[in-house]
N, CA, C and O of each residue as an XYZ file, in Angstrom:
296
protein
N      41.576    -16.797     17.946
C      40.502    -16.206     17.201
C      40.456    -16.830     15.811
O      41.448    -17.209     15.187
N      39.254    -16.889     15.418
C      38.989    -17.550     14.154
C      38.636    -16.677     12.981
O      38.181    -15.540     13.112
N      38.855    -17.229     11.895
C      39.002    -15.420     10.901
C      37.645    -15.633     10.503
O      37.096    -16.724     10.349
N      37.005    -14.150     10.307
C      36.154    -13.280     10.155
C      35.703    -13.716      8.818
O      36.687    -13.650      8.083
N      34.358    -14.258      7.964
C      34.407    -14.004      7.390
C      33.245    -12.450      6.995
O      32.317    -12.115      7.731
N      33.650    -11.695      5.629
C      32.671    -10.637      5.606
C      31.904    -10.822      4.664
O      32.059    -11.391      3.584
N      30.318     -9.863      5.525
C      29.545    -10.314      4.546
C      28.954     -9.271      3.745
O      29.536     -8.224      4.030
N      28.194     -9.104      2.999
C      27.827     -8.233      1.600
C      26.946     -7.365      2.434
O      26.056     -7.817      3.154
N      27.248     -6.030      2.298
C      26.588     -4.837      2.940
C      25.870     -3.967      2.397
O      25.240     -3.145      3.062
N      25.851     -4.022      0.824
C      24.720     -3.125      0.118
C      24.244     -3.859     -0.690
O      24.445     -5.073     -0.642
N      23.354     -3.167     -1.800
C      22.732     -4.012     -2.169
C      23.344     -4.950     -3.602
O      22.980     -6.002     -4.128
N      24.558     -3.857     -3.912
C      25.477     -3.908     -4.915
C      26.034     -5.581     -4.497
O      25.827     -6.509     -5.279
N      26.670     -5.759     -3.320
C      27.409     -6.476     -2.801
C      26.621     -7.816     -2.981
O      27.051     -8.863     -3.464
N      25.036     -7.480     -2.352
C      24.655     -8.652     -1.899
C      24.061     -9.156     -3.812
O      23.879    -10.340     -4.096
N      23.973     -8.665     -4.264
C      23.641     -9.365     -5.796
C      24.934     -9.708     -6.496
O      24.946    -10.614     -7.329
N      25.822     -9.153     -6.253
C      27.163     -9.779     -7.040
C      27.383    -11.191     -6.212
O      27.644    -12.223     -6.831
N      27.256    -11.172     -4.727
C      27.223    -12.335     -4.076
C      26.354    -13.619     -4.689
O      26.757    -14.772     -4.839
N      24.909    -13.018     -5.029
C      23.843    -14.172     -5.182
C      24.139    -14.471     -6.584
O      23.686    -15.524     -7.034
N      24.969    -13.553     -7.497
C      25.332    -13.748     -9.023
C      26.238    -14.590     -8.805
O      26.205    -15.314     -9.800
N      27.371    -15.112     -7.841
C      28.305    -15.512     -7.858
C      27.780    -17.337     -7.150
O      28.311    -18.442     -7.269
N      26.861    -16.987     -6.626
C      25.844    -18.224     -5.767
C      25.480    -19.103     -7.103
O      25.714    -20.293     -7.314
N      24.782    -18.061     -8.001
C      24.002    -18.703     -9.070
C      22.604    -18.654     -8.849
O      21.819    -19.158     -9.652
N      22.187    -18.000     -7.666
C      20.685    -17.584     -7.437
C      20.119    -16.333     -7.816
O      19.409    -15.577     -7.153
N      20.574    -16.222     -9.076
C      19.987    -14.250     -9.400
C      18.783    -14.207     -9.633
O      18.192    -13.133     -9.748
N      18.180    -15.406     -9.748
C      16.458    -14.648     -9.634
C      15.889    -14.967     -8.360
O      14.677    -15.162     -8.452
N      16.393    -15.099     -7.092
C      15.968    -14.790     -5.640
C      16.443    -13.797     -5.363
O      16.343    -13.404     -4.201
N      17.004    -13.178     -6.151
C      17.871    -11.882     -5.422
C      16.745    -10.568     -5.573
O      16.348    -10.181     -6.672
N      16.457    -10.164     -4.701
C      15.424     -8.850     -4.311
C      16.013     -7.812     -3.587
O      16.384     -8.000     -2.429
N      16.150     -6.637     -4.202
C      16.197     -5.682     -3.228
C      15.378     -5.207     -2.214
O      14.182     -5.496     -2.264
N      15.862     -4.439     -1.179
C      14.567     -3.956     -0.793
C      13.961     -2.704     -0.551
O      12.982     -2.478      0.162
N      14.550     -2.015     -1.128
C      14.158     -1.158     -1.510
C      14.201     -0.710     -2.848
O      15.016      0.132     -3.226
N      13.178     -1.348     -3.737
C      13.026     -1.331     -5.149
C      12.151      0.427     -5.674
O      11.364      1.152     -5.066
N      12.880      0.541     -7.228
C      12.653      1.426     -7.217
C      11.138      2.230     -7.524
O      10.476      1.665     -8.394
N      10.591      3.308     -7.003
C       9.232      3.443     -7.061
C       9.143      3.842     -8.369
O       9.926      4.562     -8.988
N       7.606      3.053     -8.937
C       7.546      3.191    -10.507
C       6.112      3.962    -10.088
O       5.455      3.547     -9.133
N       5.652      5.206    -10.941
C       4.218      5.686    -10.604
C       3.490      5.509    -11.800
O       3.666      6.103    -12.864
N       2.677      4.662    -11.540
C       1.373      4.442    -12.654
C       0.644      5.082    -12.290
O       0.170      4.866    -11.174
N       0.039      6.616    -13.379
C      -0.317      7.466    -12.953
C      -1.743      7.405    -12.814
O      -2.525      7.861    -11.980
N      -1.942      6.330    -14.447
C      -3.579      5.724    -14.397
C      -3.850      4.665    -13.250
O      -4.962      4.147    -13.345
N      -3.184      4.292    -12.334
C      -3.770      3.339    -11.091
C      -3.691      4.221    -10.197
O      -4.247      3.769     -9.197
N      -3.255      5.361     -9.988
C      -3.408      6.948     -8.988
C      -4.361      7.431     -8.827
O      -4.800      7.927     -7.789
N      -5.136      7.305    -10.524
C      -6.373      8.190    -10.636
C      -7.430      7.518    -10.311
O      -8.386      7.994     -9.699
N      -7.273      5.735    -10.912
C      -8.189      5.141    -10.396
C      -8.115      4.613     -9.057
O      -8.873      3.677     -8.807
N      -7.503      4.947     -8.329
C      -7.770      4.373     -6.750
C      -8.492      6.070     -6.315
O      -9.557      6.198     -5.712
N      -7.773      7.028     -6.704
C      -8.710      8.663     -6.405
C      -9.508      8.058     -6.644
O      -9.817      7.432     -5.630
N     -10.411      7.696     -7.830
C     -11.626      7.838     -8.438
C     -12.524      6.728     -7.835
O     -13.739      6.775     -8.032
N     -12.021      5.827     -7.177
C     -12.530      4.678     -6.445
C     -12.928      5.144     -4.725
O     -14.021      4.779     -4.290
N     -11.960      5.971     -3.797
C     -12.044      6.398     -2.853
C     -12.952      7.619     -2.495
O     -13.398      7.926     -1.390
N     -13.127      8.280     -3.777
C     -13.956      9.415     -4.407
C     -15.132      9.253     -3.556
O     -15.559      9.793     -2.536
N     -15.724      7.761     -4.803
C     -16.638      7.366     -4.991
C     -17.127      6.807     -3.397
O     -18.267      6.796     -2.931
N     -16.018      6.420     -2.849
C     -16.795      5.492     -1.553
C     -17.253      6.824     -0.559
O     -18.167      6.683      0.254
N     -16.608      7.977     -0.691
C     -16.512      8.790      0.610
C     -18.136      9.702     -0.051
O     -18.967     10.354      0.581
N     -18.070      9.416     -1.322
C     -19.267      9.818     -1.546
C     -20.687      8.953     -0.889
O     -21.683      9.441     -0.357
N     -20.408      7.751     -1.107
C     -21.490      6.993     -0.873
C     -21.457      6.824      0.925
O     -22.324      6.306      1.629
N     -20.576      7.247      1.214
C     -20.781      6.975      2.906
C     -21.510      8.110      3.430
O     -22.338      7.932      4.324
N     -21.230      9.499      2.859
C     -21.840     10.852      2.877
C     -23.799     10.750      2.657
O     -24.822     11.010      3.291
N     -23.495     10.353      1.706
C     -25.170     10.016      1.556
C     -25.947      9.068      2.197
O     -27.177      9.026      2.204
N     -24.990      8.128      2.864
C     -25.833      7.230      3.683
C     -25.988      7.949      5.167
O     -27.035      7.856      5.807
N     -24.844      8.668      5.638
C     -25.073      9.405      6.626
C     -26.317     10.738      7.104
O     -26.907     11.102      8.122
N     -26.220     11.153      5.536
C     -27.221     11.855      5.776
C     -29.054     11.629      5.820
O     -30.078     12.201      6.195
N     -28.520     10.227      5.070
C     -30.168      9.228      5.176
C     -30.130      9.119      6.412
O     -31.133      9.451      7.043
N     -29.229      8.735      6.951
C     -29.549      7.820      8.602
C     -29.720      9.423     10.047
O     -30.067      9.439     11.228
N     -29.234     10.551      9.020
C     -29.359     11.275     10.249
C     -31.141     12.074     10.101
O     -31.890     12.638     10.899
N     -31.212     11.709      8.596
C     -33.009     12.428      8.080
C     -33.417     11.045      8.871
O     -33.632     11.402     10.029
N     -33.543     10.168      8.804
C     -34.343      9.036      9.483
C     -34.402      8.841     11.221
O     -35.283      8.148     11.728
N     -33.390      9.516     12.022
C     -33.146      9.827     12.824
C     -33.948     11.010     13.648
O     -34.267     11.081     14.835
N     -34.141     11.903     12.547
C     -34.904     12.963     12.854
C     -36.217     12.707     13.140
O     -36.897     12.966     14.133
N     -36.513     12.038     11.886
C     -37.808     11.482     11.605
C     -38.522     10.525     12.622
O     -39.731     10.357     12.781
N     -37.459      9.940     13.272
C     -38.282      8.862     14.341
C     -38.233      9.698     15.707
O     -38.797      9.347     16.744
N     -37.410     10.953     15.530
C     -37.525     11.724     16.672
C     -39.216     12.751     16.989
O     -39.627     13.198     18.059
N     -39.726     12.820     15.870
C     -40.438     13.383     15.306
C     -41.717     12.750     15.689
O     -42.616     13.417     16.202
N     -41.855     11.229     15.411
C     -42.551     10.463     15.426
C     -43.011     10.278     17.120
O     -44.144     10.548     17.521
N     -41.953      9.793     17.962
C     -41.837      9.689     19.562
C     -42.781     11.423     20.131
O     -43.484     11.489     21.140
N     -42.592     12.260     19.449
C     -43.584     13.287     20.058
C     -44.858     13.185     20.013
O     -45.565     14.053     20.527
C-alpha cells in the first residue's frame, strides 16, 4: 500500500492550503457569506410590482376585447 495523502476538508483547510500554494486570490468559498442589500430588495419588489401590475392590465384588456368580439359574432 502506498501512503495516503490527505486532503483539506473545510473551508478553513482548503484556504490555508491555497495560502500555502500561493494562490489566495483563486481561493473561493462556497458558501460565501449572505450580505442583504436592502435597497436592491426593494428595488427588485418594486420592479416585480410593477410587471405583475402591467400583466394584470393587459389581461384584463384582452379579456374586455374578448368579450367584445364575442359580442360582435352575435
Amino acid at each position: 500500500m502506498g501512503s495516503r495523502a490527505t486532503r483539506p476538508n473545510n473551508a478553513d483547510e482548503k484556504m490555508i492550503a491555497a495560502i500555502e500554494r500561493g494562490d489566495q486570490g483563486m481561493f473561493k468559498d462556497r458558501k460565501p457569506p449572505k450580505g442583504t442589500d436592502k435597497k436592491l430588495i426593494k428595488e427588485k419588489e418594486a420592479r416585480s410590482q410593477k410587471a405583475r401590475n402591467k400583466v394584470e392590465r393587459l389581461k384584463a384588456l384582452r379579456l374586455a376585447a374578448e368579450k367584445e368580439g364575442k359580442k360582435k359574432k352575435k
